[in-house]
N, C-alpha and C positions, 0 to 999 in steps of 0.2 A: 744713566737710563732709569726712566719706574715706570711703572705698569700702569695700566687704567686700571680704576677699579671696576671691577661685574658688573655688568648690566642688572637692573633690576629684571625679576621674572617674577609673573604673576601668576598667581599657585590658581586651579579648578578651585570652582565652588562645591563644599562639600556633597552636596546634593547633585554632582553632574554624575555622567554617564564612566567619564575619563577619571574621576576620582574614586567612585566606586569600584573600578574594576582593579587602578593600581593598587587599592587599598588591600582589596580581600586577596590580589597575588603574592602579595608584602606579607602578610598574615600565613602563607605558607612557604615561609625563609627555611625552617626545618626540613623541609623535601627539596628545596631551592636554595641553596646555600649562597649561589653566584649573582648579584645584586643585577647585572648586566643581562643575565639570563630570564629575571622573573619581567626584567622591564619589555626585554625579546616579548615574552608570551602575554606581556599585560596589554601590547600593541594590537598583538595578533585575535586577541582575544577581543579588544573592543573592533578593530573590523569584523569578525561575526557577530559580535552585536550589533551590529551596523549592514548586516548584511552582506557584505564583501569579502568577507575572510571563510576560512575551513575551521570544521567542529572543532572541540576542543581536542581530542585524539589526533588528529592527523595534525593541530598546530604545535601540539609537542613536541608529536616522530619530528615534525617539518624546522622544527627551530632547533633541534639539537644541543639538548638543555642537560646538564649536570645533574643529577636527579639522586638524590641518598634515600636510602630505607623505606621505599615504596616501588612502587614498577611503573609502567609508563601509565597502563591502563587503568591502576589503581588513580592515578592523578587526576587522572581524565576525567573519572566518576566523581573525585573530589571539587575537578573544577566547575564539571557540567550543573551539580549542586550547588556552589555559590553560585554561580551565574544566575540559576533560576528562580534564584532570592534578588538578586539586582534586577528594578525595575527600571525599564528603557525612557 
């Protein structure tokens, strides 16, 4: 038996919406330890940026994320800030 090899996958352009947002949740691996977790909230995160999703606070509570040395709320304020540096 052998395997296929992987499909090619084509990475966002620096400058999109989708790469800006996983980049700055990637950047807080220190309060998000769980790689699976930050990708949860970088999803949930670009549907409010998009209009479709819940703030950033209730996408926290609502994805139930691993969270060290900060609180939920404190995150919040940390995400609600990057985000308002990422332009749509």
């Amino acid at each position: 038996m052998s395997t296929q090899p992987a499909p090619f996958v084509n990475n966002f352009p620096a400058d999109s919406l989708e790469k800006q947002i996983y980049t700055f949740i990637d950047s807080l691996d220190a309060y998000l330890p769980v790689p699976n977790d930050r990708i949860r909230l970088s999803y949930s995160l670009f549907k409010f940026m998009n209009n479709e999703g819940d703030e950033p606070l209730i996408s926290i509570k609502a994805a139930k994320l691993t969270i060290k040395g900060i609180t939920d709320e404190e995150l919040a304020v940390k995400v609600a800030s990057g985000l308002a540096k990422i332009k749509k």
